[in-house]
N, C-alpha and C positions, 0 to 999 in steps of 0.2 A: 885813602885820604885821612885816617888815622893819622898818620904821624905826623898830620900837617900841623900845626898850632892856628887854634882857634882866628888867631888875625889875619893870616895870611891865608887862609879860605876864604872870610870874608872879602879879601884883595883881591882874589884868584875870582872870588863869585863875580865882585862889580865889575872887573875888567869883562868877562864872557859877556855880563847883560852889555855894556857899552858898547862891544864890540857886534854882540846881534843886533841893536838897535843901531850902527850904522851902515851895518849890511842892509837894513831896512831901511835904510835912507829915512830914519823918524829922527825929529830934533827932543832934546830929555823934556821938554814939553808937552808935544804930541803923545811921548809914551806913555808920561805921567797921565797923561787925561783916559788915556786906552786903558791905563790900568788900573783907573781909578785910585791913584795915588798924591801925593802932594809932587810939584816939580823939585821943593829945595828935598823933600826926602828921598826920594827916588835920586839924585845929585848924590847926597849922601852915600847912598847904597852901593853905586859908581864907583864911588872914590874908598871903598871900605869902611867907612865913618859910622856906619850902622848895619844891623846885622838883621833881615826883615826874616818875619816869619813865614811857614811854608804856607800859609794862606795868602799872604805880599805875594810869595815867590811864586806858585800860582796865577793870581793875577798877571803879574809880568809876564808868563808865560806865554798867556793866551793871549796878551795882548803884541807878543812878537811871534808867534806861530810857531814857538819852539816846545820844544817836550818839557814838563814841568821837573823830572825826574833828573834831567840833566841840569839844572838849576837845583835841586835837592842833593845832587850828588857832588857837588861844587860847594853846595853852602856846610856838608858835613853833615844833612841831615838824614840821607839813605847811602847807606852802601854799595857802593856801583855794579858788583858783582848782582847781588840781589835787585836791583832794577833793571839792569840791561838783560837776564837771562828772560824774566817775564816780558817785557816790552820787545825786544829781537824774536821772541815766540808768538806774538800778536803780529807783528808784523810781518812773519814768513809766511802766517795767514792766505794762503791764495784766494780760500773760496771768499774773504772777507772784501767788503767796497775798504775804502780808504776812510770814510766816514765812519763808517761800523770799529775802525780799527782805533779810530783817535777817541770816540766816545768807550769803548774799554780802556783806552789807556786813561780817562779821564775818570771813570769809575773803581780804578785802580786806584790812580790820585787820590782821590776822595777818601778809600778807604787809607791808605797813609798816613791822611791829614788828620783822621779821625783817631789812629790808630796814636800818633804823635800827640794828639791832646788830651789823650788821659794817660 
């Protein structure tokens, strides 16, 4: 995702979220409230118009039941390489519940988030 230009990730990002959120059959309203966002911002985010932080992206995440990372990796903020080798490793996980599995990928997130704000 390097060599994408900064706009056209944001483009690439909105389109994925619009398209989870109508696989989820949610209207940009419903998501906005799930994600605790505004509805004209999260529109924006859509449409490329704004570029939200991986804390936004996060929330949307969780609030369309999709991996945060893969929203991170779209928006140019992690490396795809570097999140899918860790997260494809949690999740071949056998002895793990499925719970177990998304609460470390979420304390994964976290540290990301943390790691991206200083």
């Amino acid at each position: 995702m390097a060599d994408k230009d900064p706009r056209e990730a944001w483009e690439d990002l909105g389109e994925y979220i619009r398209e989870q959120r109508r696989q989820a059959e949610l209207s940009v309203r419903k998501l906005a409230d799930l994600a605790n966002v505004s509805n004209p911002y999260l529109s924006q985010i859509e449409r490329g118009l704004k570029r939200p932080s991986a804390e936004i992206l996060q929330q949307i995440a969780r609030a369309l039941q999709v991996s945060a990372e893969s929203l991170y990796v779209r928006a140019g903020i992690l490396d795809e390489d570097r999140a899918t080798d860790l997260v494809a490793t949690i999740h071949a996980q056998s002895d793990l519940s499925t719970d177990q599995k998304q609460v470390l990928i979420r304390i994964y997130e976290s540290f990301l988030l943390e790691n991206d704000d200083s």
